[in-house]
Phi, psi and omega in degrees: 000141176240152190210109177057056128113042185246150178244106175244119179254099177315323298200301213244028135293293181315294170273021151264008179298297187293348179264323194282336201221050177275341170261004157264323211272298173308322159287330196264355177281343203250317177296303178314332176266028189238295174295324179307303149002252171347287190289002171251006184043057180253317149269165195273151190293082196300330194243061185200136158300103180320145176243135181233121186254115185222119183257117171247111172208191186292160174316317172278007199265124192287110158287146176201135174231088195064035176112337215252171174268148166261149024239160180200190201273140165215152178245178182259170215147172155309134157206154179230136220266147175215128185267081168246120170325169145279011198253355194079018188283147197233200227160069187256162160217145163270121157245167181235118194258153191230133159309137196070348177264164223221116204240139177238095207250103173295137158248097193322164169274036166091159141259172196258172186297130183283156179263166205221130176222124181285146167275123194287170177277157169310311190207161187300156180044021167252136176232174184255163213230330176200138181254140180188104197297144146245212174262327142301340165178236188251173160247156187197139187227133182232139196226164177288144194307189187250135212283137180287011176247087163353133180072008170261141154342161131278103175302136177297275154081027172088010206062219182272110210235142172231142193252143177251139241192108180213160168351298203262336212191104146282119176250140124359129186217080149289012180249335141291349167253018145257048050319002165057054174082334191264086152179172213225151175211150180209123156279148167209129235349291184250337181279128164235135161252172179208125191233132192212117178273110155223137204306154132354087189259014189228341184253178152346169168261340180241040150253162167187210192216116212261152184235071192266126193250143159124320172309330207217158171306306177244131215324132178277145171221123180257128162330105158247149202264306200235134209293116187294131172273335180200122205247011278207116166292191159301154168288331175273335182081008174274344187250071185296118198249141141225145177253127175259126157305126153228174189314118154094005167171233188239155139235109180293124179221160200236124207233113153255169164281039173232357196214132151274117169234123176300132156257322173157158189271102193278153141309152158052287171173135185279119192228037169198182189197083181267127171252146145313131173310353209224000184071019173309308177214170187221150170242122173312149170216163205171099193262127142209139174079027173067068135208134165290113192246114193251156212196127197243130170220103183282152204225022205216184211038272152243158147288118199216142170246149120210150187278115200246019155209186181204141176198154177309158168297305208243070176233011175209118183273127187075025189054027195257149178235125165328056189220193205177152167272150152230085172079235164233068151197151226254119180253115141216149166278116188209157202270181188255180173320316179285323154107038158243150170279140184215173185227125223232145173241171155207151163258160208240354143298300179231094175302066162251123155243116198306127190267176189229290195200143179302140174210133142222178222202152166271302192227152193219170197158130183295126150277165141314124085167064152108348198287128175269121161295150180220169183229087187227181199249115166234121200054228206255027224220129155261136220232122163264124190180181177233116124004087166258105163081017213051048162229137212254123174241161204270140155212350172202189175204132188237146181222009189250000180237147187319085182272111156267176184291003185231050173259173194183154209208181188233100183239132202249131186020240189231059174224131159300124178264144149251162182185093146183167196089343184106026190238195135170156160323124125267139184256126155245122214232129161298105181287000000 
């Protein structure tokens, strides 16, 4: 070849590359065929302990374990396992493989992108204040923002309004917010209750008389000494929870219609309610001193009380906290003595509670044969999937909603509540 008029003959380059240097040139082709070898697991990695992974998902479905195609020799260590349909629905996990052990991991076919619907504001300078499912969907109390100038008013704006927020339609429920909230409405199929504190115009100002329809041919009416703050039936509508001010916090009592029963006294003031689906038991939220408390009572068979967390207030917007029922038992996340997150149990038999495995989580939801829809923050990102065996497996992603610091979320059938910043969300996700 001549090249820029030099005459180069490769032929006779080439063997003096190889007469001169055949032995660095053979050692580095036998190391290159050595890492390939290693990399391709055709020799086996002598010095990292074997691992046995056996991944079951469809037939039609694509595996990959850190990328690489399954199945092949794997060891212990980090790994990360990927799922894809044929429909493009996917499916990750991060595991931690232990030597000799043997991890056998279904992997789901994925959800399709859940749709994300803002919950709109009430009125112009109303923000939401609270989320809380019924059995038509959802409820929401909208209270007026806070003024953006230090030292102005906080607008009134009519008080506090509260909405009721299904599939189709937000309606207005003026008949609890002309009681300012201390009253309660529940359908339960063709049965409505309905519970309504009204003051006094001949006594004290803050006695009066709670009214409750539905129970009886005619309204039952109980005395109250003190203006009730939170009102909320049972999911059957056979049980009515109120909270009264007393010194130094609330008292929660549980009203049927044959009985009044003291339950317990929270610190500082009671602003939330989760129930057992069948009304068995309840958890209480409950702020005080910027710190959130929850406090589990079961209420049927015996009365049994205890407090099974704690978390700053304003890392959970609406109080809403991460838990859920399963039957009569009660799953949430909360950090430990140490301040790691775990995910916790209690039986509404015996209300102790028991830690299971580290999580943390936005939102927690029962699946079949033991599994939790889970919601958590992963990067910059919300990562939706379920909790197997205590390993989280990944099925969609949202990228579209603020993460502030104090969200947090709820899930009611198969809609997700999101709620922080003074906003919130519904997610839905098609199974």
């Amino acid at each position: 070849m001549i090249l820029y008029g030099y005459r180069i003959n490769f032929d006779a380059l080439l063997a003096r590359i190889v007469y001169r240097w055949w032995a660095p040139l053979l050692l580095l082709l036998i190391s290159a065929l050595l890492l390939i070898a290693l990399a391709t697991d055709t020799i086996p990695r002598f010095w990292q302990e074997p691992a046995d992974l056996r991944v079951i998902a469809d037939s039609a479905t694509v595996i990959s374990v850190d990328g690489r195609e399954w199945p092949r020799p794997i060891y212990a260590g980090r790994h990360t396992i990927s799922a894809t349909a044929s429909d493009g629905r996917s499916a990750w996990a991060d595991i931690q493989l232990r030597s000799g052990e043997v991890l056998t991991i279904t992997m789901p076919h994925g959800l399709a992108p859940p749709q994300v619907r803002p919950i709109p504001p009430a009125a112009p300078g109303m923000q939401i204040d609270s989320v809380w499912p019924v059995a038509s969907g959802w409820r929401a109390t909208y209270l007026p923002q806070p003024p953006d100038t230090p030292g102005l008013p906080t607008p009134t704006i009519g008080g506090g309004q509260t909405i009721a927020i299904n599939a189709w339609s937000m309606e207005r429920l003026t008949t609890i917010d002309a009681y300012a909230g201390r009253a309660d409405q529940l359908s339960v199929g063709e049965q409505i209750f309905e519970a309504i504190y009204r003051p006094s115009q001949r006594q004290l100002e803050d006695e009066g008389i709670l009214e409750i329809r539905g129970w009886q041919p005619v309204p039952l009416q109980i005395p109250l000494t003190q203006a009730p703050n939170l009102v909320r039936f049972a999911p059957d509508g056979t049980t009515l929870l109120i909270s009264e001010p007393i010194a130094g916090g609330e008292q929660v009592s549980a009203i049927t219609p044959d009985d009044r029963v003291p339950l317990v006294a929270v610190p500082g003031r009671a602003v939330r309610l989760t129930w057992q689906p069948q009304g068995d038991g309840v958890v209480v939220h409950s702020i005080a001193d910027q710190r959130l408390s929850l406090t589990l009572v079961r209420l049927r068979s015996s009365i049994a009380v205890v407090t099974i967390a704690e978390y700053p207030a304003d890392t959970a917007a609406g109080a809403l906290v991460p838990l859920t029922w399963r039957d009569n038992t009660l799953l949430w996340v909360a950090p430990d003595d140490r301040g790691v997150s775990l995910l916790w149990q209690a039986e509404l038999h015996l209300p102790i509670p028991e830690r299971l495995t580290p999580l943390e989580a936005l939102a927690l939801a029962p699946l079949p044969e033991g599994a939790l829809r889970v919601a958590r923050l992963q990067g910059a990102t919300i990562e939706i999937g379920r909790l197997v065996q205590g390993i989280v497996i990944g099925e969609t992603r949202l990228s579209d909603i603020p993460l502030t610091a104090d969200l947090s979320g709820f899930w009611h059938g198969s809609e997700l509540l999101l709620q922080g910043g003074g906003r919130a969300w519904l997610v839905s996700i098609d199974t």
